[in-house]
Z-matrix of the N, CA and C atoms (Angstrom, degrees):
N
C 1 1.452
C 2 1.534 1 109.18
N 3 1.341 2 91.34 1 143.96
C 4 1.935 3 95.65 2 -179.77
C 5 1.801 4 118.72 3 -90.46
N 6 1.237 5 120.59 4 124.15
C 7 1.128 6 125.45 5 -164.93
C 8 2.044 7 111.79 6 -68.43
N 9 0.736 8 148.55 7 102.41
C 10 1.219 9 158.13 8 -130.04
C 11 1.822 10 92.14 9 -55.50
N 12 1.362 11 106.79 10 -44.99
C 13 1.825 12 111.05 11 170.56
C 14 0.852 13 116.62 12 -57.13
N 15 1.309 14 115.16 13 -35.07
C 16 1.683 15 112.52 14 173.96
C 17 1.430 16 131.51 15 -77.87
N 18 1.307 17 111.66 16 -1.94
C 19 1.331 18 137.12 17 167.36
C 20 1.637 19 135.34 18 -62.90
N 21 1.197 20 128.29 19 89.12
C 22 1.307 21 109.12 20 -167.96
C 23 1.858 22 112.14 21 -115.64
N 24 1.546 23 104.69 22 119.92
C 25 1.449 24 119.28 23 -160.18
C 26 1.734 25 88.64 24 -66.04
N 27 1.535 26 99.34 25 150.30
C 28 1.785 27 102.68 26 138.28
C 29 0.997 28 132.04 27 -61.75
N 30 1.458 29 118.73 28 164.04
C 31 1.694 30 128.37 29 -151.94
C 32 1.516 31 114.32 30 -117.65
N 33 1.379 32 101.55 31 86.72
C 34 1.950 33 105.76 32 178.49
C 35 1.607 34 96.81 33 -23.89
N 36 1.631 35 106.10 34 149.30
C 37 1.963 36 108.30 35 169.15
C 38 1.309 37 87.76 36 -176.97
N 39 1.932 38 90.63 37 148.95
C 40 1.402 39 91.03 38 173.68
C 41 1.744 40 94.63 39 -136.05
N 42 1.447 41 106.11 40 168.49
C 43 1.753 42 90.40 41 163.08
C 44 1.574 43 116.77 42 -123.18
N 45 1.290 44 78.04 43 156.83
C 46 1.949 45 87.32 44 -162.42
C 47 1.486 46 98.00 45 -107.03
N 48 1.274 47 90.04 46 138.42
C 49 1.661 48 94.60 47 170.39
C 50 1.255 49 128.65 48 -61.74
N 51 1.792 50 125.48 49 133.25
C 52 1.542 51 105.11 50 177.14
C 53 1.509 52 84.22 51 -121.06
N 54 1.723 53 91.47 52 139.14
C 55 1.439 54 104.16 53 -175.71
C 56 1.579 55 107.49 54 -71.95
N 57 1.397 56 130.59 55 -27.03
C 58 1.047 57 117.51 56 170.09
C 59 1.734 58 135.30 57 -61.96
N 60 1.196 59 88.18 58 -5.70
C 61 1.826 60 99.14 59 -163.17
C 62 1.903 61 98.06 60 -133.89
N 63 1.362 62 121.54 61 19.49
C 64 1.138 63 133.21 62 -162.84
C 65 1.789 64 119.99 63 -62.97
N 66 1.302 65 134.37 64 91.93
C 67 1.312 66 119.11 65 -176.91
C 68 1.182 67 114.62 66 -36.91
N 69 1.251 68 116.24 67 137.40
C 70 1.889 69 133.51 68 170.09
C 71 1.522 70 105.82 69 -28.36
N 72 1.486 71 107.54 70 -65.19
C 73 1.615 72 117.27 71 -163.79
C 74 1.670 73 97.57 72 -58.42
N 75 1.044 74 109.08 73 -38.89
C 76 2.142 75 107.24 74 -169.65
C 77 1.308 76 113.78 75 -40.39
N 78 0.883 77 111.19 76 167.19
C 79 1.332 78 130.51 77 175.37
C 80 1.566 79 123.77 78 -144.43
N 81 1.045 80 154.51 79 -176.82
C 82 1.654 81 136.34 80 -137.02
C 83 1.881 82 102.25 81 -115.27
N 84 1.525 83 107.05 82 31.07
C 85 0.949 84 108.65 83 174.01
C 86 1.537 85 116.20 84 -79.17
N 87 1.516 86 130.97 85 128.55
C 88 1.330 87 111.41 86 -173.66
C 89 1.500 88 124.42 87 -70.06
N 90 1.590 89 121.43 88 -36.89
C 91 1.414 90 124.76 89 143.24
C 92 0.864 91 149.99 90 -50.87
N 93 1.467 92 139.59 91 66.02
C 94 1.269 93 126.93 92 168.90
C 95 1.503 94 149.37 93 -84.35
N 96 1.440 95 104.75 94 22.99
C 97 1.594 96 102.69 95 153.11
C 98 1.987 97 88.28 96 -176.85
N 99 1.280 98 109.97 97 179.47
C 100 1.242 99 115.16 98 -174.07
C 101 1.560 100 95.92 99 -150.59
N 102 1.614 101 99.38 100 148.65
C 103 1.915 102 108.70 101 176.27
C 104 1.105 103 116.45 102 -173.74
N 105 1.289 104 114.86 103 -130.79
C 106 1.916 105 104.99 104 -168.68
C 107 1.770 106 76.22 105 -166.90
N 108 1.387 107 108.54 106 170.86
C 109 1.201 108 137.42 107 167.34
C 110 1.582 109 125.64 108 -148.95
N 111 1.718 110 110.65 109 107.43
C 112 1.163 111 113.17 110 -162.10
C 113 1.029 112 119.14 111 -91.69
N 114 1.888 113 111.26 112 173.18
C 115 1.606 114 109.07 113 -154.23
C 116 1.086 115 106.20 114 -47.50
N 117 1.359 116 163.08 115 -62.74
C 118 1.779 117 168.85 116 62.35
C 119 1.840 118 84.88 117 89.21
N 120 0.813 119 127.12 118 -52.46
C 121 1.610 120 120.92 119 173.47
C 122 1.775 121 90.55 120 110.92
N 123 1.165 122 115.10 121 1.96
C 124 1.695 123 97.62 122 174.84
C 125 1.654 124 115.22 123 -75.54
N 126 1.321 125 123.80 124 129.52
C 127 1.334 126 133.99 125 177.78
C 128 1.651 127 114.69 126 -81.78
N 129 1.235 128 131.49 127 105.16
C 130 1.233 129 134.56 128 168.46
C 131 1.994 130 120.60 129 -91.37
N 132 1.246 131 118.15 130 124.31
C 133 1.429 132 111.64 131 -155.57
C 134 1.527 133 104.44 132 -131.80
N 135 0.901 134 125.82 133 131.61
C 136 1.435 135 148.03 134 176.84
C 137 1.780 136 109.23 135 -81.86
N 138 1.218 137 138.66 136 103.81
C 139 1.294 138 113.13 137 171.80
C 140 1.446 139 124.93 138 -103.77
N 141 1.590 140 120.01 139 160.64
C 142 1.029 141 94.64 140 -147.60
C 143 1.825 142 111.29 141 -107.25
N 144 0.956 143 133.46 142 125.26
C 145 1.820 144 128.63 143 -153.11
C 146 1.634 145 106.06 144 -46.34
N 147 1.094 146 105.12 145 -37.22
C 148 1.872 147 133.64 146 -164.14
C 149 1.563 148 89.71 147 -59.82
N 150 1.567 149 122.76 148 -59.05
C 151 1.708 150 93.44 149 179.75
C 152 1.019 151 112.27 150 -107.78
N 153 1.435 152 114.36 151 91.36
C 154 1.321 153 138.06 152 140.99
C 155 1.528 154 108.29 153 -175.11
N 156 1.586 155 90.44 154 140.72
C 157 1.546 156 129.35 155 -170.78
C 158 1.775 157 91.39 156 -37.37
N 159 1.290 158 97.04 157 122.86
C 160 1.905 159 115.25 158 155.01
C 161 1.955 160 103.43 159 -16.55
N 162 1.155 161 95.14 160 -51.74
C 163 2.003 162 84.99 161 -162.61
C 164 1.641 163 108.41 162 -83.86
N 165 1.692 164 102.95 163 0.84
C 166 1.330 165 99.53 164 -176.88
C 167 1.382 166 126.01 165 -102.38
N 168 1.358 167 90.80 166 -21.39
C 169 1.615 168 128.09 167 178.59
C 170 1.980 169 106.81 168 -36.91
N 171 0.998 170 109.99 169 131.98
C 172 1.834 171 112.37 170 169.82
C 173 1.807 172 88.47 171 -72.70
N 174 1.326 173 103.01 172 175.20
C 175 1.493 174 119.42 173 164.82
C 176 1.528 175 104.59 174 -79.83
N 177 1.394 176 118.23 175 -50.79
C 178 1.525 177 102.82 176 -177.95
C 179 1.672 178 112.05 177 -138.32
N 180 0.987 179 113.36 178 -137.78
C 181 1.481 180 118.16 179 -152.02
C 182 1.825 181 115.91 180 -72.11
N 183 0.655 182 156.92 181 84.33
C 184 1.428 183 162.44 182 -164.53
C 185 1.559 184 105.00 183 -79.17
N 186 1.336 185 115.40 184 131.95
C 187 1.469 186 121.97 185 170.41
C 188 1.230 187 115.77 186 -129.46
N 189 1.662 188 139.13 187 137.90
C 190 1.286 189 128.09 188 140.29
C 191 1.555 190 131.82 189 -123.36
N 192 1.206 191 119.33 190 -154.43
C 193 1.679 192 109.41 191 -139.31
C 194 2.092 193 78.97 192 -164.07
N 195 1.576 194 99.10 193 110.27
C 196 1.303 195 98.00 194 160.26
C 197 1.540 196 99.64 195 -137.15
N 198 1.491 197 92.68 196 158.40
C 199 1.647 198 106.99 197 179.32
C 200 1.457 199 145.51 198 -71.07
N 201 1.767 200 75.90 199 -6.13
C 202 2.071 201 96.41 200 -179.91
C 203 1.177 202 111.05 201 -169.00
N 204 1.208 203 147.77 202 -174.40
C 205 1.892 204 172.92 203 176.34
C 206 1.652 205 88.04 204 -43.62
N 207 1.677 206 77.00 205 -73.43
C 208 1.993 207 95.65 206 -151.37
C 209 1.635 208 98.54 207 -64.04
N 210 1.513 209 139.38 208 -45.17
C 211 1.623 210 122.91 209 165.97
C 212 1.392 211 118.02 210 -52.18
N 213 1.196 212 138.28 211 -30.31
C 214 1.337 213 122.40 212 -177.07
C 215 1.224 214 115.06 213 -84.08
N 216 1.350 215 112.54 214 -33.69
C 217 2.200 216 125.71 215 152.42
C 218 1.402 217 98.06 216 -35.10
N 219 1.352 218 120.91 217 -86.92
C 220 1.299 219 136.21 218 -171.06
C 221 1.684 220 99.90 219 -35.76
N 222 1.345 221 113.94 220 -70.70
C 223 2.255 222 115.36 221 -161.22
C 224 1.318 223 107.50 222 -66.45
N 225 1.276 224 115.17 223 -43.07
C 226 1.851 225 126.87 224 166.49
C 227 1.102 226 114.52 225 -46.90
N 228 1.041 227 124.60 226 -78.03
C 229 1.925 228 135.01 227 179.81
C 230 1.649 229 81.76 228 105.29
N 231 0.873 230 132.38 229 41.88
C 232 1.598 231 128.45 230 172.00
C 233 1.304 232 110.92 231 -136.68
N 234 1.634 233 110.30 232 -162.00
C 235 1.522 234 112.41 233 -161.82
C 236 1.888 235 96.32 234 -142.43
N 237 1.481 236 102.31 235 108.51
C 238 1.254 237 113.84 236 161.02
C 239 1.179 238 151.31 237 -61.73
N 240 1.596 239 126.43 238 93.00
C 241 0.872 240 127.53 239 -131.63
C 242 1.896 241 106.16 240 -122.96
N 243 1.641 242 124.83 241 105.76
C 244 1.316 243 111.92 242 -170.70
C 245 1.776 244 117.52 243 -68.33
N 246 1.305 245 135.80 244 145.69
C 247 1.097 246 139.33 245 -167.99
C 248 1.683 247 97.56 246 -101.84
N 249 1.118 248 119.95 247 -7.51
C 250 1.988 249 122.43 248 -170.68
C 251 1.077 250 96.69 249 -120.26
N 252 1.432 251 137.81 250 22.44
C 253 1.988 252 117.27 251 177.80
C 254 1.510 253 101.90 252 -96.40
């Protein structure tokens, strides 16, 4: 059994748009996707349909999977931001 201290939760995150580094498809929503990043440091992200333009939009739910901080900075073009610090 795991001792509750010894326990380390995933990390609420969302990414924020930086207008300087802004994907084409975006649109001026400041959120664009939301996730967690687990103890292992891998970031899993939800994005969200709402910022981005109607014609850019997928039909449904889109997910990805980066390996650290600095790749999801880098594939996002946004700014990672923890919701639990």
């Amino acid at each position: 059994m795991v001792a509750v201290s010894d326990y380390e939760s995933p990390r609420r995150l969302r990414i924020e748009r930086d207008p300087d580094r802004a994907r084409l498809e975006a649109n001026e929503e400041t959120v664009t996707a939301v996730g967690v990043q687990m103890p292992s440091g891998v970031i899993y992200i939800e994005w969200r349909r709402e910022a981005f333009e109607p014609g850019d939009r997928s039909e449904g739910l889109v997910h990805s999977r980066y390996e650290n901080v600095e790749d999801a900075v880098q594939a996002t073009a946004g700014n990672v931001v923890f919701e639990d610090d």
